[in-house]
VOLUM-304985 format. One record per atom (N, C-alpha, C): residue number from 1; residue in one letter; atom name; x, y, z. Coordinates in steps of 0.05 Angstrom, whole numbers, plus 5000, padded with zeros to 4 digits. Atoms other than C-alpha are relative to their C-alpha. Example, Ala and Ser with C-alpha at 12.3 -4.5 7.8 and 13.67 -1.06 7.14 Angstrom:
! VOLUM-304985
(node 1; 'A'; 'N'; (5018; 4976; 5000));
(node 1; 'A'; 'CA'; (5246; 4910; 5156));
(node 1; 'A'; 'C'; (5018; 5024; 5000));
(node 2; 'S'; 'N'; (4984; 4976; 4999));
(node 2; 'S'; 'CA'; (5273; 4979; 5143));
(node 2; 'S'; 'C'; (4985; 5022; 5014));
***
This chain:
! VOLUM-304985
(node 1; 'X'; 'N'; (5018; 5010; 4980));
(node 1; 'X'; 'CA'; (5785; 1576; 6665));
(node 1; 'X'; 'C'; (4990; 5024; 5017));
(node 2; 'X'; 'N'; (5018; 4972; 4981));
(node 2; 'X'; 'CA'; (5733; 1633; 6694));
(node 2; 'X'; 'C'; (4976; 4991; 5018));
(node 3; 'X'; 'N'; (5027; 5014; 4985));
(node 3; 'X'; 'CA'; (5681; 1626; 6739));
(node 3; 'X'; 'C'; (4975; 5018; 4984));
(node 4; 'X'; 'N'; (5024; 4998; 5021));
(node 4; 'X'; 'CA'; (5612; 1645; 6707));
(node 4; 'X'; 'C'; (4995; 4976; 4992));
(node 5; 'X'; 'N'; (5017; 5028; 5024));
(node 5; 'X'; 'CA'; (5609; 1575; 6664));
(node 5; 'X'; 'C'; (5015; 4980; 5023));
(node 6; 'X'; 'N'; (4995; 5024; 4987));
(node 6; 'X'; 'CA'; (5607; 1506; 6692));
(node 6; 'X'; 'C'; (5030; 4982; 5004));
(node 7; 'X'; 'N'; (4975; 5005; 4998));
(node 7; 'X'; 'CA'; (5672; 1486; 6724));
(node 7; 'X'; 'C'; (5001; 4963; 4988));
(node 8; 'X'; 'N'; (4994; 5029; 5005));
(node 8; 'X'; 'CA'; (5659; 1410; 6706));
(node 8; 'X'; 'C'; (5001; 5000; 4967));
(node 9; 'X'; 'N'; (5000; 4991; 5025));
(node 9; 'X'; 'CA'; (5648; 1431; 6634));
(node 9; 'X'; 'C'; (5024; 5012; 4987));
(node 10; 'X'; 'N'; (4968; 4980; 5003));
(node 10; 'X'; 'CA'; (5717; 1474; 6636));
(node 10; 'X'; 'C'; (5022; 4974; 5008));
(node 11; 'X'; 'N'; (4982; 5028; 4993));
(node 11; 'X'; 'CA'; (5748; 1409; 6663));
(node 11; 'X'; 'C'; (5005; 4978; 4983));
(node 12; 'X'; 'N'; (5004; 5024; 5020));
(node 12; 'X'; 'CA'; (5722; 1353; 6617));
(node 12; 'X'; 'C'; (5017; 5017; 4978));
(node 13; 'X'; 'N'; (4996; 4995; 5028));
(node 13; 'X'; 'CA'; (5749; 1407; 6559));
(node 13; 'X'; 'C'; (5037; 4994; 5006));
(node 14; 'X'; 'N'; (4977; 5009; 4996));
(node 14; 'X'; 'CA'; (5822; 1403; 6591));
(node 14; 'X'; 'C'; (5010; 4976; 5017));
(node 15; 'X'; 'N'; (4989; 5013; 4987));
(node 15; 'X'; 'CA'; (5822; 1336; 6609));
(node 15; 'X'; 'C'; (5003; 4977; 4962));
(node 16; 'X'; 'N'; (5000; 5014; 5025));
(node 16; 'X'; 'CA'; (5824; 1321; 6534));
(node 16; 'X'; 'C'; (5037; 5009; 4990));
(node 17; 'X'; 'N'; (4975; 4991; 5005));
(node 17; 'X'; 'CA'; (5897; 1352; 6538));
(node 17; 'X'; 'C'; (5005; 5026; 4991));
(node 18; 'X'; 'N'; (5000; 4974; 5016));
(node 18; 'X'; 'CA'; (5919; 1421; 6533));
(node 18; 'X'; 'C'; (5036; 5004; 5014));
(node 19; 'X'; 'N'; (4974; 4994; 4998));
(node 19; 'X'; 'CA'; (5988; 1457; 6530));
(node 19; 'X'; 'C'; (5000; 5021; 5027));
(node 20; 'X'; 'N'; (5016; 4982; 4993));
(node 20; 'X'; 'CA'; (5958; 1514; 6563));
(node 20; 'X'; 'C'; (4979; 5018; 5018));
(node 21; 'X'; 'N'; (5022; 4998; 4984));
(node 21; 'X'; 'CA'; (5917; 1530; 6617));
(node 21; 'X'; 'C'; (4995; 5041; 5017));
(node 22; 'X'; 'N'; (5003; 4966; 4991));
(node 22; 'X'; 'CA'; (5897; 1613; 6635));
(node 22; 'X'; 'C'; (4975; 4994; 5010));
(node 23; 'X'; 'N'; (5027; 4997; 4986));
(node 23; 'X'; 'CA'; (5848; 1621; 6685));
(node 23; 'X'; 'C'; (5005; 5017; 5033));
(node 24; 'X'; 'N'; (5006; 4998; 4977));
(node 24; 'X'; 'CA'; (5828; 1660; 6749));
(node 24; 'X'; 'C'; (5014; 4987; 5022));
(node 25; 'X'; 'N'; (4980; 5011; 4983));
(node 25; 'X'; 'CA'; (5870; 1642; 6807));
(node 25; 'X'; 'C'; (4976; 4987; 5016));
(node 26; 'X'; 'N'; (5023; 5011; 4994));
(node 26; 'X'; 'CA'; (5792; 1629; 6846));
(node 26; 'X'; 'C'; (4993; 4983; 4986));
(node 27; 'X'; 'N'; (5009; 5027; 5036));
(node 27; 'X'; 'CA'; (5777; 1575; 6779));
(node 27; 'X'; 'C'; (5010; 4983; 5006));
(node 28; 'X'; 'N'; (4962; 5013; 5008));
(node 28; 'X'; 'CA'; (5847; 1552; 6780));
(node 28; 'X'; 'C'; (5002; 4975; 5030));
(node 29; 'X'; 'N'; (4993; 5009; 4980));
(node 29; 'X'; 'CA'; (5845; 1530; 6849));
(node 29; 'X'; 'C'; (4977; 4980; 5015));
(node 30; 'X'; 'N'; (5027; 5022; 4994));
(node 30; 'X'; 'CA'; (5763; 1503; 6855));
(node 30; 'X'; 'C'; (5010; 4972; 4979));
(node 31; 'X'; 'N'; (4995; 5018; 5014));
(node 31; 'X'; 'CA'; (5790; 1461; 6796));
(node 31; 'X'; 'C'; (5016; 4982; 5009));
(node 32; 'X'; 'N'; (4975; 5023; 4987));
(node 32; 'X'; 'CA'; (5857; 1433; 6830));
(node 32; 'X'; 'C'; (4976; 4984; 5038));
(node 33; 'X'; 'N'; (5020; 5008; 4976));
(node 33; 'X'; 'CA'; (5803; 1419; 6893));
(node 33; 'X'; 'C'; (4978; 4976; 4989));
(node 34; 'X'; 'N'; (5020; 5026; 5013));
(node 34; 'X'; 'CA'; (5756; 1374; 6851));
(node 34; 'X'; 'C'; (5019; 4990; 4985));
(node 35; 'X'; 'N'; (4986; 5024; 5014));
(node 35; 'X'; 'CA'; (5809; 1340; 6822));
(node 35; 'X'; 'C'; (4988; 5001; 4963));
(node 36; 'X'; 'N'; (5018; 4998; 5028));
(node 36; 'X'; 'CA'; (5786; 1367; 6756));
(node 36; 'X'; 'C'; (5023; 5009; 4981));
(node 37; 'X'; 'N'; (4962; 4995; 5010));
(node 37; 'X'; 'CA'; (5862; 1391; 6739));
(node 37; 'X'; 'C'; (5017; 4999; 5017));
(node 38; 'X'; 'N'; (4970; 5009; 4991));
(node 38; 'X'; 'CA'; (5931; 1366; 6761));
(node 38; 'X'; 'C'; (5014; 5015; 4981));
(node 39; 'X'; 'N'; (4973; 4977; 5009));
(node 39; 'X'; 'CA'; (5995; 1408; 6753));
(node 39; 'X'; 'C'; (5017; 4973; 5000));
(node 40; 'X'; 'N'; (4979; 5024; 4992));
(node 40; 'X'; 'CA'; (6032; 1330; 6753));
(node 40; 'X'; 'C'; (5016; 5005; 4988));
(node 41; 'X'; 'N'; (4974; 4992; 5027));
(node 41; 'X'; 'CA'; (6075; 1363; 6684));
(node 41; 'X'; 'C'; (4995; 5023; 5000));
(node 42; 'X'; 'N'; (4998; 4970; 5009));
(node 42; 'X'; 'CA'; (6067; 1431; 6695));
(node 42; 'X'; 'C'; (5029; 5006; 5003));
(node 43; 'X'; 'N'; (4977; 4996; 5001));
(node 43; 'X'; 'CA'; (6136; 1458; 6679));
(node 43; 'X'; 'C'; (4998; 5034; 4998));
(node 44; 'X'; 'N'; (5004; 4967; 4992));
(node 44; 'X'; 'CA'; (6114; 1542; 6682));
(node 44; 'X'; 'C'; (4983; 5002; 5016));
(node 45; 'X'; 'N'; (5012; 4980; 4981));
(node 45; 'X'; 'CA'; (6081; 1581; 6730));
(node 45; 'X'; 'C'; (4997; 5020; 5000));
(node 46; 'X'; 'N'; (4999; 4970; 5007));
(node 46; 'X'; 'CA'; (6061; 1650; 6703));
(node 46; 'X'; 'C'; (4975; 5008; 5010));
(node 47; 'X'; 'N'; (5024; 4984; 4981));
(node 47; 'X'; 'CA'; (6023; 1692; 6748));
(node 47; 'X'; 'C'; (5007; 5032; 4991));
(node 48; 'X'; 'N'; (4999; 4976; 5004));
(node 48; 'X'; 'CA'; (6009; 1755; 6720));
(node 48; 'X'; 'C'; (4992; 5019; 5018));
(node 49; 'X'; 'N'; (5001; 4974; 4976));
(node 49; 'X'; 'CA'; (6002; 1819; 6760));
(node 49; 'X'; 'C'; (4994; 4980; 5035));
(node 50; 'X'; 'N'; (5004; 5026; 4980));
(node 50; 'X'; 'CA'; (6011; 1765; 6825));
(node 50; 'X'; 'C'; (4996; 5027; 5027));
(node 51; 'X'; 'N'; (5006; 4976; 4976));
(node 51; 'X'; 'CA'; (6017; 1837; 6870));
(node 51; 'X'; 'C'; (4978; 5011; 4998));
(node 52; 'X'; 'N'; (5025; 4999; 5003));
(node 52; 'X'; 'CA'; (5955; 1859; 6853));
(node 52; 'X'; 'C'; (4979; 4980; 5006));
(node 53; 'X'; 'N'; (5017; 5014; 4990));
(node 53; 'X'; 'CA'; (5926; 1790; 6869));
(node 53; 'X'; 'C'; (4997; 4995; 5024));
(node 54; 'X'; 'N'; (5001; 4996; 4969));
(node 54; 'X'; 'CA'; (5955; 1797; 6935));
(node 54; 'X'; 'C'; (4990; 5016; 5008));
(node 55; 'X'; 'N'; (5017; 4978; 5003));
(node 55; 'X'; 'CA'; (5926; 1861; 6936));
(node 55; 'X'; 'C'; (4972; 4991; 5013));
(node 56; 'X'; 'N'; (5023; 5004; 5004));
(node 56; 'X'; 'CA'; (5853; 1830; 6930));
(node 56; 'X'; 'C'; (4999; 4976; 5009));
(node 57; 'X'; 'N'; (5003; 5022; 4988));
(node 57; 'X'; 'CA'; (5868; 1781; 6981));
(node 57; 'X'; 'C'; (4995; 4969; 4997));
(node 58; 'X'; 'N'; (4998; 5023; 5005));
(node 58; 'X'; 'CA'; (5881; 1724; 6944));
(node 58; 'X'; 'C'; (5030; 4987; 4993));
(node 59; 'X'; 'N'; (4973; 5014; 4983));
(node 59; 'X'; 'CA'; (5950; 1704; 6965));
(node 59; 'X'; 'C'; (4996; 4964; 5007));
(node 60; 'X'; 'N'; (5005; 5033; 4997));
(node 60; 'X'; 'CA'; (5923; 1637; 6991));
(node 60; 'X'; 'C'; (5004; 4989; 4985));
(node 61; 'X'; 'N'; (5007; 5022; 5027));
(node 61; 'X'; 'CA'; (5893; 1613; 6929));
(node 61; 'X'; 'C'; (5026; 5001; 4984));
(node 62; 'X'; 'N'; (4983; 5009; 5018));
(node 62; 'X'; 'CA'; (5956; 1635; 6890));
(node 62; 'X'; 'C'; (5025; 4981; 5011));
(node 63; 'X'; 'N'; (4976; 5018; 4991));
(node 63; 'X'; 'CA'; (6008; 1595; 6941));
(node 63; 'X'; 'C'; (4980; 4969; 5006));
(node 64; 'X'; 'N'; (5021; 5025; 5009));
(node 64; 'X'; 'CA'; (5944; 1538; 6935));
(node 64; 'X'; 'C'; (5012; 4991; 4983));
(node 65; 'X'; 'N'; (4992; 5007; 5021));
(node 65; 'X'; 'CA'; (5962; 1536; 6866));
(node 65; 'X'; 'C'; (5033; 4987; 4999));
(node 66; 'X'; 'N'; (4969; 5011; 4992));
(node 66; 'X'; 'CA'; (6038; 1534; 6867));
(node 66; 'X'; 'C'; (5002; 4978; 5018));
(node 67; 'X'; 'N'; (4997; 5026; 4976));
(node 67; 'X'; 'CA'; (6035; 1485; 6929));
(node 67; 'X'; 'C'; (4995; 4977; 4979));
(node 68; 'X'; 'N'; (5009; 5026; 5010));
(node 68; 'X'; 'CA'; (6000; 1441; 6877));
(node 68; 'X'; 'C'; (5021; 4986; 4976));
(node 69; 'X'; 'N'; (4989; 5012; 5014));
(node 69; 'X'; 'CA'; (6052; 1434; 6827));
(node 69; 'X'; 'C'; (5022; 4979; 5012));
(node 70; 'X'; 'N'; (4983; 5034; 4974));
(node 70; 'X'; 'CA'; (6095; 1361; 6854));
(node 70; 'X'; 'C'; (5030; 5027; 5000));
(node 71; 'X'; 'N'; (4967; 4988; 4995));
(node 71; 'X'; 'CA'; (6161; 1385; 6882));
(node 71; 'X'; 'C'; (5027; 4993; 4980));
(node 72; 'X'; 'N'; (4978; 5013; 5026));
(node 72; 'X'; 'CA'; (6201; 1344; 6828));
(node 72; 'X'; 'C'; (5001; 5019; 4990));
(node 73; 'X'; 'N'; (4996; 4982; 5028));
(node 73; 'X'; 'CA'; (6186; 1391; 6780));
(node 73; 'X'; 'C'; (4998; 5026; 5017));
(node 74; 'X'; 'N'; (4990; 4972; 4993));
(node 74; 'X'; 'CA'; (6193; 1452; 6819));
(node 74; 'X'; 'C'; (5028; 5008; 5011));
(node 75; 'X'; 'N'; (4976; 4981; 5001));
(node 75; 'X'; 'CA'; (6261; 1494; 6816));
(node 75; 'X'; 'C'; (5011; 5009; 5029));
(node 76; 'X'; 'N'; (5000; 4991; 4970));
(node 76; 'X'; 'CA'; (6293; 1496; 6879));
(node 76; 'X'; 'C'; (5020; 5033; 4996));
(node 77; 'X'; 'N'; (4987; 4973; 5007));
(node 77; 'X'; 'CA'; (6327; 1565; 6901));
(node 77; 'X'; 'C'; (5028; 5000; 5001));
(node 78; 'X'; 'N'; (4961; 5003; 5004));
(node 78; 'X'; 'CA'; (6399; 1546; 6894));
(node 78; 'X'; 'C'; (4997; 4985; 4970));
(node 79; 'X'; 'N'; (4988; 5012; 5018));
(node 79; 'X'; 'CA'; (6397; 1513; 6835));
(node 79; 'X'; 'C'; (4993; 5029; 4977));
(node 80; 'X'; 'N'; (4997; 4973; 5023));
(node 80; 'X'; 'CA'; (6425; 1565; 6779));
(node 80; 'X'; 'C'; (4988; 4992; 4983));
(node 81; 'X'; 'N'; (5020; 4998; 5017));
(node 81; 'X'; 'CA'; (6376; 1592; 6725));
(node 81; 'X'; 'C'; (5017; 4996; 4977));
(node 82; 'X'; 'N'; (4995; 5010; 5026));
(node 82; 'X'; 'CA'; (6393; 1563; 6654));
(node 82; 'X'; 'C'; (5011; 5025; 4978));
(node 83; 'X'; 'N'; (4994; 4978; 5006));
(node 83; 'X'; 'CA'; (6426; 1620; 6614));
(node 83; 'X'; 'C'; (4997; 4986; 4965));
***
């Protein structure tokens, strides 16, 4: 999901089901705002170079994102990582 092409167009393609979703943390986050993608089963959260996005002052959008996945499914910080 990038910005350049039509975010409702990028929506309808993953509302047909995907495993998958890479996009722009700015994309990522107009999309969870129109209700155009839900994190309701997201079970990862991979933010690549996330210091560098803080960097370029987008911190918000990436604790936007995270905020959006439900709390059920997010990992609290006491509970030990799966070995």
């Amino acid at each position: 999901m990038v910005g350049g092409k039509s975010a409702q167009e990028q929506g309808t393609l993953i509302s047909r089901g995907v495993e998958i979703v890479i996009g722009t943390p700015g994309r990522i986050e107009d999309c969870l705002n129109q209700r155009l993608l839900v994190l309701n089963q997201c079970f990862f959260c991979v933010l690549d170079e996330a210091d560098k996005m803080i960097e370029m002052d987008l911190e918000e959008s990436v604790n936007n994102i995270i905020a959006s996945v439900p709390e059920s499914l997010q990992k609290s910080e006491d509970e030990e990582e799966l070995q």
